[in-house]
C-alpha positions, 0 to 999 in steps of 0.5 A: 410437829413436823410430819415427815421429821426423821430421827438422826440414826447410827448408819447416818452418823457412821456414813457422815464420819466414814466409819462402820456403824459398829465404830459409831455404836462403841462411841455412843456406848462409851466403849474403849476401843475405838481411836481418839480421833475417830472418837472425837470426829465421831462426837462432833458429828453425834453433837451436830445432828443432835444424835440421841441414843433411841432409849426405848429400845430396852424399854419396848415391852414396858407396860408404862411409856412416859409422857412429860407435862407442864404448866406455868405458874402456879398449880390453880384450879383450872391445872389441877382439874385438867392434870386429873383428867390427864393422870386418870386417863393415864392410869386406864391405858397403862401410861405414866406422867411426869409432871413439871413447870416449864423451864426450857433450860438449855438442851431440855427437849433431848434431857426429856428424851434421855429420861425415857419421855415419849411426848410433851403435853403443855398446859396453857403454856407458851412455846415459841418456834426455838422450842418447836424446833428443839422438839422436832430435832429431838422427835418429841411430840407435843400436844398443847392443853388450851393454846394461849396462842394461836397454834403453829401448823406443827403443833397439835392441840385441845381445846373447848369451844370458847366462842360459843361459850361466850355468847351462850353466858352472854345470851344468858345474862340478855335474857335476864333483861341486862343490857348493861353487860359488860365483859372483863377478860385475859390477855388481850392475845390469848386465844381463848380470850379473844373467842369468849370476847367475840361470843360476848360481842357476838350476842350483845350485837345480835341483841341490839344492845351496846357495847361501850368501850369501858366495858371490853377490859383485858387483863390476867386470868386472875383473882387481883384482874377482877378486884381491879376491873370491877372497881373501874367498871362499878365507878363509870357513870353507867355501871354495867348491871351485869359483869361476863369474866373471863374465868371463875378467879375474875369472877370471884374478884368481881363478887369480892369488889361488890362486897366492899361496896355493899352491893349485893350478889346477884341483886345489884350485879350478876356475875357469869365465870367461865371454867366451871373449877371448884371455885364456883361451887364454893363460891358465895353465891355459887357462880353461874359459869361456863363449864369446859370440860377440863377432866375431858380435855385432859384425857384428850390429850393425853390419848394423842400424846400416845397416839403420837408417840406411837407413830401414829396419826390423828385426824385432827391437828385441833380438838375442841370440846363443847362448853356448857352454860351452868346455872347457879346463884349469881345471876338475876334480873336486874333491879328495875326489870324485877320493879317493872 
């Protein structure tokens, strides 16, 4: 949020309606004594400098400040973990979270302040700048979990290190002895996406190995983006031996398309997810993947939403958090390596 934003006070609202500060302090309170038209030029000012009463003072020695979190769409794995690391770190400072799905209704930043909100921490959620400014007029900090896309100068932000975790899974899958790799993503703009895309590339360059147009696929984070894009990879005229998704619900749709054609995990393909979610566990095989630290990025935030919300400053306006490649069951040589 904008560093030097200042809250509308009662001396600005009493200078600007040329009345006491008392006058202005009996409007806000909703109190009889004050006459109609200074009482309607006083809320018109109230509503034009997007007045909010400061509700933290009666509940400055409150053992619990309140931080807002959201997501989109559905709770999956991926939100799950990251609300565990929020709501565990929450429970050790002595803070409390409200957890919500972006709406952005109407006035929805000064309803949050309202309710007693300190700070807004958004998960993979996208704000654009009417949001940011409704933010900034309320004094609303936020701090965006695994920016979708790249975050504005006023935003501050948690993140793992997505580059590197791309070329470390596909480093892994070259060792193999793959040269067939393909990488099956998000978003095309999603920022994550586009870092594990350049770590894939990155390594796949550095090995020498092509990388075919068909096999760089954009799509969702979702189960129904690997089905699909593994029935279009496995029907090309050269199939990659190997398949990079760009999170363990694509993978998990990979190994299900493999199935139904009868190929064999890791056998005929291997497959590499990025998370590291309880999906991969359960997954059969269970999933080489590439662990972010979702429980740590989630207290992360939430030590700088408090931070923020007490005025303080952080050093940096982005954190991010090292990845780790976890070796499972999906990954092998492929065939003709294992017949050489």
């Amino acid at each position: 949020m904008p560093r030097n934003t200042r809250r509308t006070t009662l001396a600005d609202i009493a200078q600007a309606a040329g009345v006491s500060v008392a006058t202005v302090s009996k409007v806000v309170n909703d109190r009889g004594d004050v006459a109609p038209q200074t009482r309607a030029r006083v809320r018109e000012l109230l509503h034009q400098h997007h007045y909010l009463a400061p509700v933290f003072r009666h509940t400055e020695s409150a053992e619990s400040p309140a931080i807002e979190v959201q997501f989109q769409g559905g709770l999956k794995s991926y939100v799950a973990e990251a609300l565990e690391g929020i709501i565990d770190s929450a429970a050790e400072l002595g803070a409390s979270v409200v957890i919500s799905k972006a709406s952005h209704a109407p006035h929805w930043a000064r309803d949050l302040v309202s309710a007693g909100r300190r700070a807004v921490i958004a998960i993979t959620s996208v704000y654009t700048a009417t949001h940011l400014n409704e933010l900034a007029r309320a004094g609303l900090p936020l701090v965006v979990l695994d920016p979708l896309h790249l975050p504005d100068s006023r935003v501050n932000s948690v993140g793992a290190t997505n580059f590197a975790g791309g070329l470390t899974a596909t480093q892994h899958l070259l060792s193999l002895g793959h040269h067939r790799v393909a990488y099956l993503g998000g978003p095309t703009m999603a920022v994550c996406n586009q870092a594990r895309m350049h770590g894939y590339r990155a390594a796949m360059e550095a090995a020498g190995a092509p990388v075919l147009d068909a096999y760089v696929r954009p799509g969702e984070f979702t189960y129904e983006t690997g089905l699909l894009g593994a029935m279009a990879l496995l029907d090309l005229k050269e199939p990659p031996t190997a398949i990079f998704a760009g999170n363990d619900e694509i993978a998990l749709g990979v190994i299900e398309t493999a199935r139904t054609r009868g190929l064999r995990i890791p056998e005929d393909l291997s497959v590499v997810g990025f998370d590291d979610t309880s999906l991969a566990q359960m997954a059969s095989p269970p999933l080489t993947t590439v662990r972010q630290p979702l429980r740590k990025m989630g207290g992360a935030a939430l030590r700088t939403a408090l931070r923020l919300a007490n005025g303080e400053k952080v050093e940096s306006y982005h954190i991010e958090l090292a990845t780790e490649l976890v070796v499972r069951a999906s990954t092998a040589p492929p065939r003709e390596e294992k017949s050489a």
